[in-house]
C-alpha positions in Angstrom: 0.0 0.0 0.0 1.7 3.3 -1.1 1.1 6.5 0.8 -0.6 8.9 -2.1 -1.3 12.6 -1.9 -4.5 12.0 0.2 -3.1 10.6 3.0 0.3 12.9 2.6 -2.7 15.7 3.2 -4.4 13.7 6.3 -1.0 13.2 7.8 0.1 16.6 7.2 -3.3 18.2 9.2 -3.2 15.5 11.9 0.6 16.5 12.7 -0.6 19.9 12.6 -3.3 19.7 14.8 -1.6 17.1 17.4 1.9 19.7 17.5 -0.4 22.7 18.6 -3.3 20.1 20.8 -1.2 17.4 21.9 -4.5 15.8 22.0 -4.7 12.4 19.6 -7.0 13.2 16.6 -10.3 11.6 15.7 -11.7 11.9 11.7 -14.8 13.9 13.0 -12.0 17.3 13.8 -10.0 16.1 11.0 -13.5 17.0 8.8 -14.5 20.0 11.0 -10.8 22.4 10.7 -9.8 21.3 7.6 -10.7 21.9 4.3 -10.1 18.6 3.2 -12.9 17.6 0.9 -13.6 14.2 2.0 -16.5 12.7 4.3 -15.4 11.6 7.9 -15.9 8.2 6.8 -13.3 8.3 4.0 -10.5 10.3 6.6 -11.1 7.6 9.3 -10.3 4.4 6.4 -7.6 6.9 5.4 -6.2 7.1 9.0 -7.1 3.3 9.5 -4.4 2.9 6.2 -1.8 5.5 7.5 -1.8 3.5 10.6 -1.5 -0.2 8.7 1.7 2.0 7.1 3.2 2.4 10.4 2.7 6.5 10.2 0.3 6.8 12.7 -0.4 5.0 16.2 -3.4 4.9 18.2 -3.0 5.7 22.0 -4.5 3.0 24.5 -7.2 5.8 25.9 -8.2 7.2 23.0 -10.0 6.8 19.9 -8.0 9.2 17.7 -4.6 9.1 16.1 -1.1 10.3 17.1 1.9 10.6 14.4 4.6 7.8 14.8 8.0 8.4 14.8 7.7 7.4 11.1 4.9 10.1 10.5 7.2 13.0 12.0 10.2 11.7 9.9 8.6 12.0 6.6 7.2 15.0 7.8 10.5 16.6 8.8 12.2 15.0 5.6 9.6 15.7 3.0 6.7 17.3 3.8 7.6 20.4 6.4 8.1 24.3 4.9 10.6 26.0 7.2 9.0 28.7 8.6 11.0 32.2 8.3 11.8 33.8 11.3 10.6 37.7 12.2 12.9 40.7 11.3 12.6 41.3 15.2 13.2 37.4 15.8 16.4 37.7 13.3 17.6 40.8 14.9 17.1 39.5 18.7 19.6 37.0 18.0 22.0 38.5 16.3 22.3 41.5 19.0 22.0 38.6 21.3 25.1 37.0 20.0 27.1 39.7 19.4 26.6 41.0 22.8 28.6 38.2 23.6 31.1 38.2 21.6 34.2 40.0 23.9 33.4 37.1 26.4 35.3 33.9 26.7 33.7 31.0 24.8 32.1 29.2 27.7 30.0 32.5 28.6 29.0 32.8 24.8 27.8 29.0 25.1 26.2 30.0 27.9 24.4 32.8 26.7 23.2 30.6 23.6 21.9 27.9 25.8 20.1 30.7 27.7 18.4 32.1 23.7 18.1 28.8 22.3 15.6 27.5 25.7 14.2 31.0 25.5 13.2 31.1 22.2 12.1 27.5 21.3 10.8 26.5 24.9 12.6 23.9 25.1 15.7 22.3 27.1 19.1 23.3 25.5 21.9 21.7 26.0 25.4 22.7 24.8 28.6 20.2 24.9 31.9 22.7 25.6 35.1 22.4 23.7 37.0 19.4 24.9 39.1 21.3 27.6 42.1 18.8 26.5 42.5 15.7 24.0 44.2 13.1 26.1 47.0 11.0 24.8 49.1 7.6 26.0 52.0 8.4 28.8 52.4 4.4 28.8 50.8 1.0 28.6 52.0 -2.3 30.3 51.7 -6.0 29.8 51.7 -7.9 33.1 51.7 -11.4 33.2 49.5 -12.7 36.0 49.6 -16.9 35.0 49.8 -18.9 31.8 46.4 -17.7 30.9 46.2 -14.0 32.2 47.6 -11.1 31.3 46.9 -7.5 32.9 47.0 -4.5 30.7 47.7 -1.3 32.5 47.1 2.1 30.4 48.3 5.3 31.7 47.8 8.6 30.1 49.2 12.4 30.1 46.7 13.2 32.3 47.3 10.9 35.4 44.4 8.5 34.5 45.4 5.0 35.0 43.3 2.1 33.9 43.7 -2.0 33.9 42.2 -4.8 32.6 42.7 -8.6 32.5 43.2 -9.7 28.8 43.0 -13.7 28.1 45.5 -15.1 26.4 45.9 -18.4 24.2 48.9 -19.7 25.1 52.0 -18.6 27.8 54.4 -15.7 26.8 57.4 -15.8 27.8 59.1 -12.7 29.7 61.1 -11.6 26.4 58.2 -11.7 24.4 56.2 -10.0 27.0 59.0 -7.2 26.8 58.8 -7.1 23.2 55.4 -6.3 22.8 55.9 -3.5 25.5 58.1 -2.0 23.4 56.4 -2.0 20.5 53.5 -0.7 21.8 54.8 1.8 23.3 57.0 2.9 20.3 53.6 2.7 18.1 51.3 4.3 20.6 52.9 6.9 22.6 51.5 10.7 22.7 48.8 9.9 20.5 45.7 10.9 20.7 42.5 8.8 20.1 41.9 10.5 16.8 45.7 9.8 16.0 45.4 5.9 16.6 43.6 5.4 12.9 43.5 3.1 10.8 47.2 2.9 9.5 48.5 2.8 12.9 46.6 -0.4 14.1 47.5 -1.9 10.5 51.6 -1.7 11.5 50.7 -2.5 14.8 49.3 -5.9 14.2 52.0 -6.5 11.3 54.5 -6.3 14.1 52.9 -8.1 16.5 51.4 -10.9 14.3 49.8 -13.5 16.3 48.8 -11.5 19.0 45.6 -10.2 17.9 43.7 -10.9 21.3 46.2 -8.7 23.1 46.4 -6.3 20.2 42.5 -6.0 20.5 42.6 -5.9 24.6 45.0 -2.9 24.9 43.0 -0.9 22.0 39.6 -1.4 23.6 41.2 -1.0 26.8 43.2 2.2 25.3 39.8 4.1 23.2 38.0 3.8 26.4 40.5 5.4 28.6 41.6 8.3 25.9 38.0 8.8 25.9 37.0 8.7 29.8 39.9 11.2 29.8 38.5 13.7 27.8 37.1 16.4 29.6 34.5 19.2 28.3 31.7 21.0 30.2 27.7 20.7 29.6 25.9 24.3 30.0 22.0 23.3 30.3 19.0 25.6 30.2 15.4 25.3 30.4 14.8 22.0 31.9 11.7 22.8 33.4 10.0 23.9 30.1 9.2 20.4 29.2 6.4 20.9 31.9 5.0 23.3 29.1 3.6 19.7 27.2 1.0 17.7 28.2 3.1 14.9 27.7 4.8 15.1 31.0 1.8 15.9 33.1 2.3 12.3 34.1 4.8 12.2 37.2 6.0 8.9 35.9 7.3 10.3 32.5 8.5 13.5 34.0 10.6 11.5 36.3 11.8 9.8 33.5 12.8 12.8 31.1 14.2 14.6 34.2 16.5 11.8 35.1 17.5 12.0 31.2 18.3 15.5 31.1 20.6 15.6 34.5 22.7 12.3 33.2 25.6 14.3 31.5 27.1 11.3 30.0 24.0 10.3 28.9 23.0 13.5 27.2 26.7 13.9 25.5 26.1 10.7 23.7 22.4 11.9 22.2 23.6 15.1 21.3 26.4 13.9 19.3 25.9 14.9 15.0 28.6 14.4 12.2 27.4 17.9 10.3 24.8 20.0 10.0 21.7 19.4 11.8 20.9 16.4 12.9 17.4 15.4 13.7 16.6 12.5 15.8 12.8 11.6 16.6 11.3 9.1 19.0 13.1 5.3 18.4 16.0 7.0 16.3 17.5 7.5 19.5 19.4 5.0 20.9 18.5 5.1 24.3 14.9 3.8 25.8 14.6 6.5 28.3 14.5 8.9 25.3 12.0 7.3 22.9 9.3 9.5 23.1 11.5 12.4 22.4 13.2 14.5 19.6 16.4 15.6 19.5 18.1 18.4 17.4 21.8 19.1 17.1 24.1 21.0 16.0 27.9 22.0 15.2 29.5 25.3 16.4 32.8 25.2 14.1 36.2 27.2 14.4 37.3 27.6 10.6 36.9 23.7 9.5 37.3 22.5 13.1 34.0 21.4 15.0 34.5 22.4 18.6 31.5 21.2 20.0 28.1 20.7 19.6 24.4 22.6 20.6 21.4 20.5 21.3 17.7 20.6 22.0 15.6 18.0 23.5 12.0 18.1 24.2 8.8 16.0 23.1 8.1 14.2 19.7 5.8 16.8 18.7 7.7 20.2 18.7 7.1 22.8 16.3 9.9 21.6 14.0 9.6 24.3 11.5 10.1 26.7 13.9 13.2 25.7 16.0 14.5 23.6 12.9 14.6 27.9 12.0 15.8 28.9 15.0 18.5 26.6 15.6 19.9 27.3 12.3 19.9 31.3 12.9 21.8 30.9 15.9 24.2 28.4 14.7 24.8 30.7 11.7 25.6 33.7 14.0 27.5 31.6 16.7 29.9 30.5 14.1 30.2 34.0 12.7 31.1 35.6 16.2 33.9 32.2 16.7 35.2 32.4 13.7 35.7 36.4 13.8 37.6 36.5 17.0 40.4 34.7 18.8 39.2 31.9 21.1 40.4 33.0 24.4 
């Protein structure tokens, strides 16, 4: 069954409708606000076939319809006009911004975490620069018994970590000693960016046969590098999710509230490769934030992304609006960065 311009027209007024109600939609308003020139009858088999598609769902206490994650992705991808900002809206930010700009870059973020929640109603989130990029002081191969090794990584920063690798057959002490060296010839003062993919190829030509220690230390070595990492998260606006319906229920506010105050958590959902990046409902990884959406962004220095901006709040935000937001105040954060030394 293929979706044809009269359901694309149901599923575009149902969105609508549910975005500014956030109450599920029934045929019978479906007929009465919207100039769609079908009966009910025909809307509610329409709906009944938009549902069979997997673009609409139908909530246990209710007769009407709600969009599925599906519906608001071909929404978003296909179907949404972006909806221009105000001359006021475009100035507020831009003076906003450029208010800023003589302040250190954490203040800045700041201050765009402070618009971004003000303007959208939503919770903003912004992932500071990475204060440093760790690299490898050291790592050590311990023999424990014929079976057991322990892999000890150190780094530049004073984190030490350990795990026990199993091994397939005894090592004797020389060979322990070689592969000490090499990896620390090979993997010294890197970075985790710097150990790519040539790196681990000469590393397990020279150490041929050892591919379970090779693979130990690595794993072993990405998570400590990254562990050591350290940036800031500047967060603003958490309580305007209590502006939705949605989490009127103590249970799911409980539940987005324990979301939003897990940094780690957060830093992970946040996370885009370019542009924006919209994730809606089961696009994100993470149970706890299925029944929301997701909208990141880059802040760049010249061709260098430095961190990242995000908004979280329900499925059914007004995407053409803060899709238009976002992208103002990305475009003027990067100006003001890239037009003044980073501090």
């Amino acid at each position: 069954m293929a979706i044809d311009e009269r359901k694309i027209k149901i599923l575009q007024a149902i969105i609508s409708d549910f975005i500014n109600t956030g109450e599920p939609v029934g045929s019978r308003t479906l007929a009465k606000k919207y100039e769609l020139g079908i009966s009910s009858a025909t809307i509610r088999n329409e709906m009944a076939d938009l549902e069979e598609l997997g673009y609409l769902e139908q909530p246990h206490t209710s007769a009407g319809r709600v969009p599925s994650s599906k519906g608001y992705r071909l929404y978003v991808d296909k179907l949404m006009a972006y909806e221009k900002l105000s001359l006021d809206e475009e100035l507020m930010i831009k003076k906003y911004i450029i208010d800023t700009a003589l302040f250190e870059v954490d203040s800045i973020l700041k201050q765009v975490s402070s618009l971004l929640s003000e303007l959208t109603r939503l919770t903003c989130v912004v992932k500071a620069p990475s204060v440093r990029k760790s690299s490898m002081k050291s790592a050590q191969l311990i023999p424990i018994d014929i079976i057991n090794i322990l892999c000890v990584i150190v780094t530049d920063s004073g984190v030490v970590k350990n795990r026990l690798l199993k091994i397939n057959k005894p090592l004797s002490i020389e060979i322990v000693a070689k592969i000490n060296n090499i990896l620390n010839d090979r993997l010294v003062n890197l970075t985790i960016e710097e150990i790519n993919l040539e790196v681990i190829n000469r590393l397990t030509h020279e150490l041929k046969g050892f591919d379970e220690i090779i693979n130990g230390v690595l794993a072993l070595l990405y998570e400590t590098l990254k562990s050591s990492d350290s940036s800031e998260v500047f967060m603003e606006g958490t309580t305007n999710i209590f502006n939705y319906s949605e989490y009127n229920d103590i249970d799911r506010a409980k539940e987005i509230l324990q979301l939003l105050y897990n940094k780690d958590t957060v830093n992970q959902l946040i996370s885009t490769d370019h542009g924006i990046s919209i994730k809606i409902g089961d696009e994100n990884f993470l149970p706890q934030a299925k029944d929301c959406s997701i909208i990141s962004a880059e802040y760049i220095l010249g061709e260098t992304a430095l961190g990242t901006v995000g908004l979280i709040g329900p499925k059914r935000i007004n995407y053409s609006k803060v899709i238009s937001i976002m992208a103002e105040v990305m475009k003027e954060l990067n100006n003001v960065l890239n037009n003044q030394s980073l501090k």
